[in-house]
mmJSON file of the N, C-alpha and C atoms, coordinates in Angstrom:
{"data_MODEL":{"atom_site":{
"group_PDB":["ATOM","ATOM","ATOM","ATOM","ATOM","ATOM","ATOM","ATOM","ATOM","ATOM","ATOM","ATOM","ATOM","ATOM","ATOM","ATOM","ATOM","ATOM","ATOM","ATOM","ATOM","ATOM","ATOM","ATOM","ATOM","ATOM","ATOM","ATOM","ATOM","ATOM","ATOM","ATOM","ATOM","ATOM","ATOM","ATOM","ATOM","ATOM","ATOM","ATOM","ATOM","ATOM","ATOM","ATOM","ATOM","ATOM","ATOM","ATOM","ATOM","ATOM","ATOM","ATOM","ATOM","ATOM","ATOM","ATOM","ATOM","ATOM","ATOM","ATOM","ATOM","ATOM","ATOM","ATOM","ATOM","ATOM","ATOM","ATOM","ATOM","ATOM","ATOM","ATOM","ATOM","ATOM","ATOM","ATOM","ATOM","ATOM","ATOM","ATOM","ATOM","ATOM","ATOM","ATOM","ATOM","ATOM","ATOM","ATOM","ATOM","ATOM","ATOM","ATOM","ATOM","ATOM","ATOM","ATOM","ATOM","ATOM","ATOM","ATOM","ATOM","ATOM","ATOM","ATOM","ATOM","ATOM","ATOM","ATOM","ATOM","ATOM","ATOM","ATOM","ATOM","ATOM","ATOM","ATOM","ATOM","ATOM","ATOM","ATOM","ATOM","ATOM","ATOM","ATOM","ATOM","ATOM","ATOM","ATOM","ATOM","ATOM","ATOM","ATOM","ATOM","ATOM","ATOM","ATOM","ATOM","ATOM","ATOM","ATOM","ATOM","ATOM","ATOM","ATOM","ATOM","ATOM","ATOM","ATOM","ATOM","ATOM","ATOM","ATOM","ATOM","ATOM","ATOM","ATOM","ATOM","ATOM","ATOM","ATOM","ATOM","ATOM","ATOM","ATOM","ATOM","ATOM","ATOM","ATOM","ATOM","ATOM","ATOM","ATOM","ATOM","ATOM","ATOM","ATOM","ATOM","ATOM","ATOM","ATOM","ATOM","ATOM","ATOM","ATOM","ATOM","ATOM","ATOM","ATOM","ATOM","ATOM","ATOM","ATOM","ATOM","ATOM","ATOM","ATOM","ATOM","ATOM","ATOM","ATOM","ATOM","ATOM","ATOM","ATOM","ATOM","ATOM","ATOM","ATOM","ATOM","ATOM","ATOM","ATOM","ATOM","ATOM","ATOM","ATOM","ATOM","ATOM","ATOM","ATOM","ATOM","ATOM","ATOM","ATOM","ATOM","ATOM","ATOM","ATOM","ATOM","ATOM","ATOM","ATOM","ATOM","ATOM"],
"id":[1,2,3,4,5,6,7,8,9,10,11,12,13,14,15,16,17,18,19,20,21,22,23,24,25,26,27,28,29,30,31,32,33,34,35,36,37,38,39,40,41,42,43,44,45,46,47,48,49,50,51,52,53,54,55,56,57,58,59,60,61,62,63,64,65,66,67,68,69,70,71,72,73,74,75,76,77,78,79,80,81,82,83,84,85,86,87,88,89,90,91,92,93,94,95,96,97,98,99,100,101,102,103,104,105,106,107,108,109,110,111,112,113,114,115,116,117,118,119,120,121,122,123,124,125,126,127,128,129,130,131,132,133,134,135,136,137,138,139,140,141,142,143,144,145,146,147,148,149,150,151,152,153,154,155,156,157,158,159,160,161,162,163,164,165,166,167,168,169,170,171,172,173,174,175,176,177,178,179,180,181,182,183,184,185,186,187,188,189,190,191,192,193,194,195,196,197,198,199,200,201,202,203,204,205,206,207,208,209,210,211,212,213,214,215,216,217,218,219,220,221,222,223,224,225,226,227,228,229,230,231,232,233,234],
"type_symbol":["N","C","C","N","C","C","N","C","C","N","C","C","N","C","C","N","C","C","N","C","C","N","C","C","N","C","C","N","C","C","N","C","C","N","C","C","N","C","C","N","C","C","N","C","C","N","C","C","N","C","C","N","C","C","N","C","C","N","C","C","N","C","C","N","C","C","N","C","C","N","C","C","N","C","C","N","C","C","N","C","C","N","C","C","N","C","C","N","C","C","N","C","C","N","C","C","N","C","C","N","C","C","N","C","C","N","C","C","N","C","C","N","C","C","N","C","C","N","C","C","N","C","C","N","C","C","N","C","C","N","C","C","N","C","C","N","C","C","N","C","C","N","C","C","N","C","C","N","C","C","N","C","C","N","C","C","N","C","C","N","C","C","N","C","C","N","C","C","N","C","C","N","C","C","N","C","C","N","C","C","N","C","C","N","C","C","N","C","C","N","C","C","N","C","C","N","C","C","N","C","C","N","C","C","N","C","C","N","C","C","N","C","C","N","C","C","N","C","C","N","C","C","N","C","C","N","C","C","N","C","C","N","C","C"],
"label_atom_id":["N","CA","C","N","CA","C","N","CA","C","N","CA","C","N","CA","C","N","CA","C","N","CA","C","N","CA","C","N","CA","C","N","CA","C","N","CA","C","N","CA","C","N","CA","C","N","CA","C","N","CA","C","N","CA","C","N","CA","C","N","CA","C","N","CA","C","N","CA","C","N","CA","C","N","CA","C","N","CA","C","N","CA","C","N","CA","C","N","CA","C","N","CA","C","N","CA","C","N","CA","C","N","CA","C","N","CA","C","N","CA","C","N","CA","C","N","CA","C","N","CA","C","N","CA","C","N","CA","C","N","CA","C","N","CA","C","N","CA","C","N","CA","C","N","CA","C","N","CA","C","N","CA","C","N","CA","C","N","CA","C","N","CA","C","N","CA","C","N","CA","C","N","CA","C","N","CA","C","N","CA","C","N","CA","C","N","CA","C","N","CA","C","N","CA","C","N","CA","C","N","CA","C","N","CA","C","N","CA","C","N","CA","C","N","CA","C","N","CA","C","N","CA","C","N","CA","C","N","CA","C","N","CA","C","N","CA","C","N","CA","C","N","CA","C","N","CA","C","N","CA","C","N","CA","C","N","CA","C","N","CA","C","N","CA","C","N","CA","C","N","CA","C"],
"label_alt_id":[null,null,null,null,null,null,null,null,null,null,null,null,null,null,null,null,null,null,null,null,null,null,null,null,null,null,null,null,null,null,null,null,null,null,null,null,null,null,null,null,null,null,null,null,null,null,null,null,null,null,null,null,null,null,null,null,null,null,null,null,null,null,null,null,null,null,null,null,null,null,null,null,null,null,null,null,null,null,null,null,null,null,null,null,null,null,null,null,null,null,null,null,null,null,null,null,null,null,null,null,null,null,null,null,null,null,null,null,null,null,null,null,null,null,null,null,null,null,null,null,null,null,null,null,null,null,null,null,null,null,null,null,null,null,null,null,null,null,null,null,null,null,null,null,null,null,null,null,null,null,null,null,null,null,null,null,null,null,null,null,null,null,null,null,null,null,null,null,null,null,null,null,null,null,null,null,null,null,null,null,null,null,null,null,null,null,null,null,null,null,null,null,null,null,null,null,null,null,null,null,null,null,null,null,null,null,null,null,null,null,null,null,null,null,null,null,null,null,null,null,null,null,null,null,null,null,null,null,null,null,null,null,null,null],
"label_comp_id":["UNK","UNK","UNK","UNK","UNK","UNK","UNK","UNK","UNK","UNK","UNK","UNK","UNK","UNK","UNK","UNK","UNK","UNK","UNK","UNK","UNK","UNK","UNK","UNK","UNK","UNK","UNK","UNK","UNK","UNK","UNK","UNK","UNK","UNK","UNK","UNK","UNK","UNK","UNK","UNK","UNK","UNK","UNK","UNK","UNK","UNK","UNK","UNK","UNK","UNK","UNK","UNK","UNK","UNK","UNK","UNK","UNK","UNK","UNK","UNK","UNK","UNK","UNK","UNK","UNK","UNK","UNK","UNK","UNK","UNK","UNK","UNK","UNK","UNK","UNK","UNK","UNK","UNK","UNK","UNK","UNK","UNK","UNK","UNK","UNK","UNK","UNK","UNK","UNK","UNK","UNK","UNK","UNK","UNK","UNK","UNK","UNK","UNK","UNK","UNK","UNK","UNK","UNK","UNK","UNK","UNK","UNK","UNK","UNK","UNK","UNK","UNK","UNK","UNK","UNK","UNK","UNK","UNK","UNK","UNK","UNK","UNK","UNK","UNK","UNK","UNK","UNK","UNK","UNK","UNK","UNK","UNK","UNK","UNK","UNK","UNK","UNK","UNK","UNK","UNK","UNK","UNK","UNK","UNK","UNK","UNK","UNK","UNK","UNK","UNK","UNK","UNK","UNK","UNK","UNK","UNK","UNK","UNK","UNK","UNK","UNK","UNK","UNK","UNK","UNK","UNK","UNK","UNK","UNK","UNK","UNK","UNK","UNK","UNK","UNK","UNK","UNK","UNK","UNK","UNK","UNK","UNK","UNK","UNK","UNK","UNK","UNK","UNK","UNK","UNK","UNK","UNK","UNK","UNK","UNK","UNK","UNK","UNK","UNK","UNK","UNK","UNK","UNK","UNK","UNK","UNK","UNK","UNK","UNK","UNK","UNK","UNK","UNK","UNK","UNK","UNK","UNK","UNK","UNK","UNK","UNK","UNK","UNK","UNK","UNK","UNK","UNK","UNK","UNK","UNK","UNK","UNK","UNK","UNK"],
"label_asym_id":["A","A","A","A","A","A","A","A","A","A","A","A","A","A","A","A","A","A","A","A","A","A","A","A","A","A","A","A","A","A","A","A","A","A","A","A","A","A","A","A","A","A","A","A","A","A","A","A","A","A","A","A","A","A","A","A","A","A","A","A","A","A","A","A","A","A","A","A","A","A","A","A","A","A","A","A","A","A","A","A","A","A","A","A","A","A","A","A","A","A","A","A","A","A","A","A","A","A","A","A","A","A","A","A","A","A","A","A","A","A","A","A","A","A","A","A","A","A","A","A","A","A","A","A","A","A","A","A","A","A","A","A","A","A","A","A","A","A","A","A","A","A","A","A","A","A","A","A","A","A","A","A","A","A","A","A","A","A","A","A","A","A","A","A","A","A","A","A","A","A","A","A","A","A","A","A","A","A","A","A","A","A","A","A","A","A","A","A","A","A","A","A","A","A","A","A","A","A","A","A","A","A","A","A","A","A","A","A","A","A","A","A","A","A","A","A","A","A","A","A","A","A","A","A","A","A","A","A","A","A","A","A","A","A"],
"label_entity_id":["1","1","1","1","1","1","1","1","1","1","1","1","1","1","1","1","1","1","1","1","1","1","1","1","1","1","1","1","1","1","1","1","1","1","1","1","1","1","1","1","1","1","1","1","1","1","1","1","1","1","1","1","1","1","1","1","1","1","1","1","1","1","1","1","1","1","1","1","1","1","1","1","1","1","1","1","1","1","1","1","1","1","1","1","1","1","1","1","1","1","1","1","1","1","1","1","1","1","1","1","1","1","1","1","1","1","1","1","1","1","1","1","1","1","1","1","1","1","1","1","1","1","1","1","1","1","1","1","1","1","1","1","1","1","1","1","1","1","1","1","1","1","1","1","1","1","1","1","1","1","1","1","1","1","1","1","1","1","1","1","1","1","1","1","1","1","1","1","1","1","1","1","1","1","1","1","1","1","1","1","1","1","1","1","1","1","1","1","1","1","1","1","1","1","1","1","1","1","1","1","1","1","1","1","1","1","1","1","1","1","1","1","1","1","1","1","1","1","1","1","1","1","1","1","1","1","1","1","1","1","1","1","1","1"],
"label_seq_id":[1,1,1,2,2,2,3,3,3,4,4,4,5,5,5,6,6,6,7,7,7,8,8,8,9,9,9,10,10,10,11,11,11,12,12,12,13,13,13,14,14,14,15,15,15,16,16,16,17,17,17,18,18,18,19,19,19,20,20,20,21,21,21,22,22,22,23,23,23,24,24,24,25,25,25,26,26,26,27,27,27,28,28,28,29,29,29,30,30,30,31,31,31,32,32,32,33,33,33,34,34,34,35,35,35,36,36,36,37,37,37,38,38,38,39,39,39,40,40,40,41,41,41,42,42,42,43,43,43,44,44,44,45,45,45,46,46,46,47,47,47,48,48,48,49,49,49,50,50,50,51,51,51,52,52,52,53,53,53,54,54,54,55,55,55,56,56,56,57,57,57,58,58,58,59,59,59,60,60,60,61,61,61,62,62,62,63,63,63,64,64,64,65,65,65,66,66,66,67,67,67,68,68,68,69,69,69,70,70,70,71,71,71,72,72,72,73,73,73,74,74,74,75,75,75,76,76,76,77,77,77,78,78,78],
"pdbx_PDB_ins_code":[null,null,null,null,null,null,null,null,null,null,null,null,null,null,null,null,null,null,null,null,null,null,null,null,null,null,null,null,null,null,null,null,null,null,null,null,null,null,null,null,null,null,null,null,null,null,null,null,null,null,null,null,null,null,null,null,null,null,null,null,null,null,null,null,null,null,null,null,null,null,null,null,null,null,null,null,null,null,null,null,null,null,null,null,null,null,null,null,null,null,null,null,null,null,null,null,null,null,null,null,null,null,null,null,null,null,null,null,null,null,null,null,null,null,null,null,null,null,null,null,null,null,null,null,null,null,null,null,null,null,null,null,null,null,null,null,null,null,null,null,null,null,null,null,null,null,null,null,null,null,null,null,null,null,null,null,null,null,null,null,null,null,null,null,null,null,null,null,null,null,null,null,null,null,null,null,null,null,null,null,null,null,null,null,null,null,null,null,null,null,null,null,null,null,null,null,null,null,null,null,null,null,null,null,null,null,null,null,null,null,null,null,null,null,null,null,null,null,null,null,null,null,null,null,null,null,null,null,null,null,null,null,null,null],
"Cartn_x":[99.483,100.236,100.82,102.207,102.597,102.3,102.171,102.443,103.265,103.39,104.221,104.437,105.466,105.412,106.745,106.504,107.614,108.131,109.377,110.438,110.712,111.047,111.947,113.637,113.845,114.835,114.692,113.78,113.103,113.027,112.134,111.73,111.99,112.433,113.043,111.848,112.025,111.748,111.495,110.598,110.545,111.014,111.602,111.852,110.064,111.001,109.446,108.797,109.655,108.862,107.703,108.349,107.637,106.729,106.215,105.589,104.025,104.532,103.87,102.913,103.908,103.335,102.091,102.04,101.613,99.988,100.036,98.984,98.145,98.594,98.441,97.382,96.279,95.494,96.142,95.83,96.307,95.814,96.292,95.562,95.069,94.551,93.936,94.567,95.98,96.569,96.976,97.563,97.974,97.013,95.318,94.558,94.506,94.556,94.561,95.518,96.829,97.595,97.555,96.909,97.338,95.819,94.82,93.776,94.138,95.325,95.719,97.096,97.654,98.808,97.76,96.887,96.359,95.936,96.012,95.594,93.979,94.094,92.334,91.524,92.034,91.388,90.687,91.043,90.778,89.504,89.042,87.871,87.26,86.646,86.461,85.938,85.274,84.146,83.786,82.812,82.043,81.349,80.498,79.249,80.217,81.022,82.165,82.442,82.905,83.047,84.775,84.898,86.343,87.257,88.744,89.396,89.073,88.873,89.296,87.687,86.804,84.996,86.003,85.962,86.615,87.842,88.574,89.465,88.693,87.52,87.22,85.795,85.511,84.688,84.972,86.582,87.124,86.938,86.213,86.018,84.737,83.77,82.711,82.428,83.117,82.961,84.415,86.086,86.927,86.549,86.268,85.724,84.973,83.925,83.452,84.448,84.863,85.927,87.036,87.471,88.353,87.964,86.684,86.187,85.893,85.24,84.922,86.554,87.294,88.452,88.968,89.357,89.847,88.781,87.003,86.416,87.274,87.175,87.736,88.53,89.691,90.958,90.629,89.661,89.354,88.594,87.701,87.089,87.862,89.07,90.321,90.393,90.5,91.41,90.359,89.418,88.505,87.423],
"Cartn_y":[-28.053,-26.956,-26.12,-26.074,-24.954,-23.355,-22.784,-21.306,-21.011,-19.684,-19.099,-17.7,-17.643,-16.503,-15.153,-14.005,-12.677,-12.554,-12.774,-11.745,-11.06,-9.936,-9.292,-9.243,-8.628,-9.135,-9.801,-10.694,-11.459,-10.718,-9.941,-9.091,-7.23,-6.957,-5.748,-4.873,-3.792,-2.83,-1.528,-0.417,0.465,1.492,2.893,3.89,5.02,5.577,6.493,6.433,7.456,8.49,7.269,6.591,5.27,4.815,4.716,4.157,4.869,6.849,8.074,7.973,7.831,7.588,6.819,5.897,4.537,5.069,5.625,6.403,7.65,8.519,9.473,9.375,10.28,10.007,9.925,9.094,9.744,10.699,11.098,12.188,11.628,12.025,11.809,11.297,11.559,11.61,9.839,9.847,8.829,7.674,8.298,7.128,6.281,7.6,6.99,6.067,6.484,6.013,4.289,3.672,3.077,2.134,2.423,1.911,1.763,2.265,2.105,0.723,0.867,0.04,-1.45,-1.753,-2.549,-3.787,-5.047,-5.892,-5.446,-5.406,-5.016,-6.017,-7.211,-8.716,-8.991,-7.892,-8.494,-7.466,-8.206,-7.62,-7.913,-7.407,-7.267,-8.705,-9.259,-9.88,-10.354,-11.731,-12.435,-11.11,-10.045,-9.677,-7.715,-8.14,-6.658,-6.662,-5.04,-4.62,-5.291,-5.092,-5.459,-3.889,-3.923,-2.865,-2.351,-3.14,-2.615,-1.453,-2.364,-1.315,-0.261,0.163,1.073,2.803,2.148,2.67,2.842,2.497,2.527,4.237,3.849,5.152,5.732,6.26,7.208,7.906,9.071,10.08,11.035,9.244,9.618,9.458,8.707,8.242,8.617,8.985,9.059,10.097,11.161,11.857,11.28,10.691,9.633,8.5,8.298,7.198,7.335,8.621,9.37,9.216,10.044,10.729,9.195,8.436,7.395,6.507,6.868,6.272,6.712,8.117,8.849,8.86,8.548,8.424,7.119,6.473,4.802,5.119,5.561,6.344,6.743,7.586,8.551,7.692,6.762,5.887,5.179,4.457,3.928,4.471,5.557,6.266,6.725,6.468,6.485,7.775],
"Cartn_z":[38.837,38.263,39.411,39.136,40.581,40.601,41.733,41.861,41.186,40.537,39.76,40.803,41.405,42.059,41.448,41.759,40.965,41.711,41.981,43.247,42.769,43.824,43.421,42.87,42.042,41.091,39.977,39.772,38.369,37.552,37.51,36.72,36.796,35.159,35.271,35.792,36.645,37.041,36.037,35.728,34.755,35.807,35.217,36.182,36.296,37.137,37.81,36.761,35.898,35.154,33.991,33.766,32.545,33.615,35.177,35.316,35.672,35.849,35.761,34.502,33.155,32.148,31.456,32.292,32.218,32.75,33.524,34.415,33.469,32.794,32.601,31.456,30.52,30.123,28.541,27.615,26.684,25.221,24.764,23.821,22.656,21.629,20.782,19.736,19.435,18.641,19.273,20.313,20.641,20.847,21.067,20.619,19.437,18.424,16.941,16.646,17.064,16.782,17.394,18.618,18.874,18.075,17.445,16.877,15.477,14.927,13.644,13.366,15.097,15.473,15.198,15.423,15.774,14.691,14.59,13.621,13.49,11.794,12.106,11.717,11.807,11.854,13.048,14.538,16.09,16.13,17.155,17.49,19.405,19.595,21.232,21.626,20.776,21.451,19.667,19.842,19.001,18.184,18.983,18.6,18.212,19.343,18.609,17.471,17.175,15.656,15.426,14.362,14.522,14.363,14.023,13.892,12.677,11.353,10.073,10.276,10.671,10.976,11.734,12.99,13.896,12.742,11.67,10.518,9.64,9.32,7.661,8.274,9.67,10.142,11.075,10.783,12.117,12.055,10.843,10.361,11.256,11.113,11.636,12.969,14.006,15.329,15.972,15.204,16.082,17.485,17.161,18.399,19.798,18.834,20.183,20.84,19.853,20.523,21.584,21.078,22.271,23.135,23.054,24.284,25.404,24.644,25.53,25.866,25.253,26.351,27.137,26.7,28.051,29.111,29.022,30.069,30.786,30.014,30.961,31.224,30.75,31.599,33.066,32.928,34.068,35.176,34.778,35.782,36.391,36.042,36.182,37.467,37.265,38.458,39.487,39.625,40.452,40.647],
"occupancy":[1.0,1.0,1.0,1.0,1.0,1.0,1.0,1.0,1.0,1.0,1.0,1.0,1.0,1.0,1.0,1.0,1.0,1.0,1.0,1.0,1.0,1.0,1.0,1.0,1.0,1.0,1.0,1.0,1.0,1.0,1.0,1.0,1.0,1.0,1.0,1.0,1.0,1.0,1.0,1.0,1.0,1.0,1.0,1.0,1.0,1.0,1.0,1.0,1.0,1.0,1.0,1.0,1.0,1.0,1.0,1.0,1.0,1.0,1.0,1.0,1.0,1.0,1.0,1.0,1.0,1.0,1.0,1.0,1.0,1.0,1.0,1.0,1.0,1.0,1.0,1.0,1.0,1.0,1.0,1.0,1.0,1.0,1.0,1.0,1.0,1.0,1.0,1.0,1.0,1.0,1.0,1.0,1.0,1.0,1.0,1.0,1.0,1.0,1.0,1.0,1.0,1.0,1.0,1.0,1.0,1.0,1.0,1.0,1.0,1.0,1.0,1.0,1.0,1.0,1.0,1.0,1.0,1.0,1.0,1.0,1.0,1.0,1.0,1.0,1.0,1.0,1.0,1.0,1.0,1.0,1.0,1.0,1.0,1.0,1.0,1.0,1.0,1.0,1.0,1.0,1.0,1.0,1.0,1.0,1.0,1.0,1.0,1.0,1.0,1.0,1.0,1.0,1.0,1.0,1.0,1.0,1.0,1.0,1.0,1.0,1.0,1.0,1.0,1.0,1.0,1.0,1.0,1.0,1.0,1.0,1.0,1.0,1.0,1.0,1.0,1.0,1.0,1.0,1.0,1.0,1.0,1.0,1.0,1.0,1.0,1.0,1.0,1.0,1.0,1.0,1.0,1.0,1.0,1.0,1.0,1.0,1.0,1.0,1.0,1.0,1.0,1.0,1.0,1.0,1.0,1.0,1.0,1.0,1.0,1.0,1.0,1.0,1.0,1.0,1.0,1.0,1.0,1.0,1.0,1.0,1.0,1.0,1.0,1.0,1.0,1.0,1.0,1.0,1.0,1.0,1.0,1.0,1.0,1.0],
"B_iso_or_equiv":[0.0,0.0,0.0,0.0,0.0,0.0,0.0,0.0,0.0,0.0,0.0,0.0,0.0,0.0,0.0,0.0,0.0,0.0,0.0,0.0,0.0,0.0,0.0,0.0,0.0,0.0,0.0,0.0,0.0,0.0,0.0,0.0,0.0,0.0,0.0,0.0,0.0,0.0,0.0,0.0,0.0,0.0,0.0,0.0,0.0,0.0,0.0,0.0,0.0,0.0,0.0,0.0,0.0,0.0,0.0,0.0,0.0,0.0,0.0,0.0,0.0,0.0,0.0,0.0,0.0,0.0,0.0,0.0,0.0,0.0,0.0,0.0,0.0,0.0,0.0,0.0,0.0,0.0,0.0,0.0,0.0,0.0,0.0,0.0,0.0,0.0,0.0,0.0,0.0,0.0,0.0,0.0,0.0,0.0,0.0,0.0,0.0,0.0,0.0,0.0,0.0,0.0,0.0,0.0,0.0,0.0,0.0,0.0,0.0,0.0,0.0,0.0,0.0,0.0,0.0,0.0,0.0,0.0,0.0,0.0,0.0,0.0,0.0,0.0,0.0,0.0,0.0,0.0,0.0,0.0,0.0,0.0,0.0,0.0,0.0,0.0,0.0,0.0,0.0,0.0,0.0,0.0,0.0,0.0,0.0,0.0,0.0,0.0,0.0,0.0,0.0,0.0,0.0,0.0,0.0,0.0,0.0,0.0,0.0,0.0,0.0,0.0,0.0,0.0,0.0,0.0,0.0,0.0,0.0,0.0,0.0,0.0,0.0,0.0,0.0,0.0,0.0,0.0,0.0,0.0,0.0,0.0,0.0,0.0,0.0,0.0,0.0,0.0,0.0,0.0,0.0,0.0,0.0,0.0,0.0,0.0,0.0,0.0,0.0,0.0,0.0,0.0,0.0,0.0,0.0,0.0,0.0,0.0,0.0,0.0,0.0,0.0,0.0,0.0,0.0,0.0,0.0,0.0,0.0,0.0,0.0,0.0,0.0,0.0,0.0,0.0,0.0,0.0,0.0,0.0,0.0,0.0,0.0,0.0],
"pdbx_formal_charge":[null,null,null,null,null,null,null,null,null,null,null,null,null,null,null,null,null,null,null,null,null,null,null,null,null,null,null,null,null,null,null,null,null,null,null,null,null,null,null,null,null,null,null,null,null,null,null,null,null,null,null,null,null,null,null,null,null,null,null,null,null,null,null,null,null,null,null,null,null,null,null,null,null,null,null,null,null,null,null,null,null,null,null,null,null,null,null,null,null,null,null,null,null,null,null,null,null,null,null,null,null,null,null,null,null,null,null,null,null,null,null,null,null,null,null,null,null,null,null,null,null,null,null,null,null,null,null,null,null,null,null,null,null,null,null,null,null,null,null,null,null,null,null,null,null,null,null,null,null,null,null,null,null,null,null,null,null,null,null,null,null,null,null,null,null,null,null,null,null,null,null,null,null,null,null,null,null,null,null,null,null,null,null,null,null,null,null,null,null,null,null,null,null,null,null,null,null,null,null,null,null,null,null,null,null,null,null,null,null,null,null,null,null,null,null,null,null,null,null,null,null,null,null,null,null,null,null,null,null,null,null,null,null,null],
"auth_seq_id":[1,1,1,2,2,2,3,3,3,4,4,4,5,5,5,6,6,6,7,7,7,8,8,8,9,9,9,10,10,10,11,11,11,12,12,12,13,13,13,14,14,14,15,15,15,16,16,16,17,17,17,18,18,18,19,19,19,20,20,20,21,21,21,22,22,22,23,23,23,24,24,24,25,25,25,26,26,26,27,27,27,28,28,28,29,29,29,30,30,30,31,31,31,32,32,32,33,33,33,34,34,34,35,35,35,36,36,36,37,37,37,38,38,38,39,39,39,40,40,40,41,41,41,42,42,42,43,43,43,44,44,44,45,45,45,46,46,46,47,47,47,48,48,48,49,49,49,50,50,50,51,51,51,52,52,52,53,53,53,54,54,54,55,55,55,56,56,56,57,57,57,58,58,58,59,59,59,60,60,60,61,61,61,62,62,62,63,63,63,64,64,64,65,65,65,66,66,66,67,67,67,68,68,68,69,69,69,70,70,70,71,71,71,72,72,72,73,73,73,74,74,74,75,75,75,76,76,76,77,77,77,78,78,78],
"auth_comp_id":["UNK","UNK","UNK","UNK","UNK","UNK","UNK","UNK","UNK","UNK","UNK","UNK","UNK","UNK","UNK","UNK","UNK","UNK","UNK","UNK","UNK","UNK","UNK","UNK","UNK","UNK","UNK","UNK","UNK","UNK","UNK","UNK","UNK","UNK","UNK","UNK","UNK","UNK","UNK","UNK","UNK","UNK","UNK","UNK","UNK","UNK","UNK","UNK","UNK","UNK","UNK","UNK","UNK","UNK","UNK","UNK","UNK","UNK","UNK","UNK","UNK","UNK","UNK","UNK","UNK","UNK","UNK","UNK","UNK","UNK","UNK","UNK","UNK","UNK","UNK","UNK","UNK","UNK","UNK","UNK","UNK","UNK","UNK","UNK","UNK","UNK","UNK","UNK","UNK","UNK","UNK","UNK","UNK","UNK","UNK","UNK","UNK","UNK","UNK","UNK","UNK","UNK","UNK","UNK","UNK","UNK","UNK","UNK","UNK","UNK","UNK","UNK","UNK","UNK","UNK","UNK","UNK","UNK","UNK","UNK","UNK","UNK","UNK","UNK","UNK","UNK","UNK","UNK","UNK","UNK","UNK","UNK","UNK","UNK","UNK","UNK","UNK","UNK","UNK","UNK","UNK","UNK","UNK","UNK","UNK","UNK","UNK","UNK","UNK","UNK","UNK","UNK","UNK","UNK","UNK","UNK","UNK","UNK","UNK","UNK","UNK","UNK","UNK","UNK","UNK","UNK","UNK","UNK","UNK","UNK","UNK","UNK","UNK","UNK","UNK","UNK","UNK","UNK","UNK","UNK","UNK","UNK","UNK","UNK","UNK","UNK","UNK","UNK","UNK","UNK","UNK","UNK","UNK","UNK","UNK","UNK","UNK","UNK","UNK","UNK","UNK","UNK","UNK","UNK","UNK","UNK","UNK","UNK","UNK","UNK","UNK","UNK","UNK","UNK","UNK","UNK","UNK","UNK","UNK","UNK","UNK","UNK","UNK","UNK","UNK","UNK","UNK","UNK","UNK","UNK","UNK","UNK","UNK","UNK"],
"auth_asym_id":["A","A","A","A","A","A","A","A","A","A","A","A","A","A","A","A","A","A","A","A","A","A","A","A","A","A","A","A","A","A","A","A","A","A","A","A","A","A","A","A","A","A","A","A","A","A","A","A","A","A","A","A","A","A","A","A","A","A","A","A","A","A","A","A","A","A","A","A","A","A","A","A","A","A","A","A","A","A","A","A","A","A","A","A","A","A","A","A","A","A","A","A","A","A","A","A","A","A","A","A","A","A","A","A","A","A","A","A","A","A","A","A","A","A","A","A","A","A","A","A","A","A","A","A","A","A","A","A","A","A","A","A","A","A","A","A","A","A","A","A","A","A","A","A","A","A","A","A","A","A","A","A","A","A","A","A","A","A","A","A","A","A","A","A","A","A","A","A","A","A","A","A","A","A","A","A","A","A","A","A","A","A","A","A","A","A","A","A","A","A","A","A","A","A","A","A","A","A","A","A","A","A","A","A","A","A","A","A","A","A","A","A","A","A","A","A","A","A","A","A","A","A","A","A","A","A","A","A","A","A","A","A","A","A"],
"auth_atom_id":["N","CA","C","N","CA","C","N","CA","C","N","CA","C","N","CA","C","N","CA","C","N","CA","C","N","CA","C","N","CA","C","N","CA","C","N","CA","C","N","CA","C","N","CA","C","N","CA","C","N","CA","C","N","CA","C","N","CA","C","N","CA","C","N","CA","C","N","CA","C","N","CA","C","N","CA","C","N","CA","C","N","CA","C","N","CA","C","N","CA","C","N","CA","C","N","CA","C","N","CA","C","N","CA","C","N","CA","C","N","CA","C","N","CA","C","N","CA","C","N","CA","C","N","CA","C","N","CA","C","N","CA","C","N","CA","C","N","CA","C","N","CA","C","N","CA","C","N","CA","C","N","CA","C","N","CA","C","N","CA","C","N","CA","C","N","CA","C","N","CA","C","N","CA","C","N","CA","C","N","CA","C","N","CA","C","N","CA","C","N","CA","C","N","CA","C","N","CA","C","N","CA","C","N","CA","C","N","CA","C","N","CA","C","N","CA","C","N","CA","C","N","CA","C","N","CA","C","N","CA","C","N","CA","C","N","CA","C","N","CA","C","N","CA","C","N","CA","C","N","CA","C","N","CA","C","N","CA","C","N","CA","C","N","CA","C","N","CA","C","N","CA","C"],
"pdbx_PDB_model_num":[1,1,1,1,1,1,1,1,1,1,1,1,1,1,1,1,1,1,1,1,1,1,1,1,1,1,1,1,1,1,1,1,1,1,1,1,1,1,1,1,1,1,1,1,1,1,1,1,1,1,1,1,1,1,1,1,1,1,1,1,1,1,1,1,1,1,1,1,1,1,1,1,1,1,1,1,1,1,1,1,1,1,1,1,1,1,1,1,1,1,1,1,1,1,1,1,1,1,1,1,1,1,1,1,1,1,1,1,1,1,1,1,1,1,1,1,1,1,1,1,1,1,1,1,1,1,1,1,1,1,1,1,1,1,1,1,1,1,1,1,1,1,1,1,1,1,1,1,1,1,1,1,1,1,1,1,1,1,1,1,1,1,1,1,1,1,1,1,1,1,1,1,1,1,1,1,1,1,1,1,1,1,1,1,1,1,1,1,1,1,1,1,1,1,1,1,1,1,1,1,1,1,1,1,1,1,1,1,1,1,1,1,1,1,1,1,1,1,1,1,1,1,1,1,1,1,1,1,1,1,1,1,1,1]
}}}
């Protein structure tokens, strides 16, 4: 199988600000949002919950859930 290598020029480029973005933590609103975007057929792992579990008790765990992503957010960044 050969190397697959990216030059430059191949591939489009994002500007600053989208790549600032990309970085930045995101909020709560935009967590939900992206756990609702989500097929809720998928799931992490064999022994993981799936999405529709994650929606049917956001009521009761969305808070935690935040919180524990924007931690990973934050570990991210060192």
């Amino acid at each position: 199988m050969p190397d697959i290598w990216i030059q430059d020029g191949m591939m489009p480029k994002i500007a600053e600000y989208e790549a600032v973005g990309l970085e930045e933590i995101p909020n709560d609103r935009e967590i939900k949002e992206a756990v609702w975007s989500c097929n809720s057929t998928k799931a992490s792992g064999p022994e993981g919950y799936n999405m529709a579990f994650i929606k049917k008790v956001w009521d009761t765990i969305g808070r935690e859930f935040t919180t524990l992503v924007k931690a990973a957010y934050g570990a991210a960044r060192g």
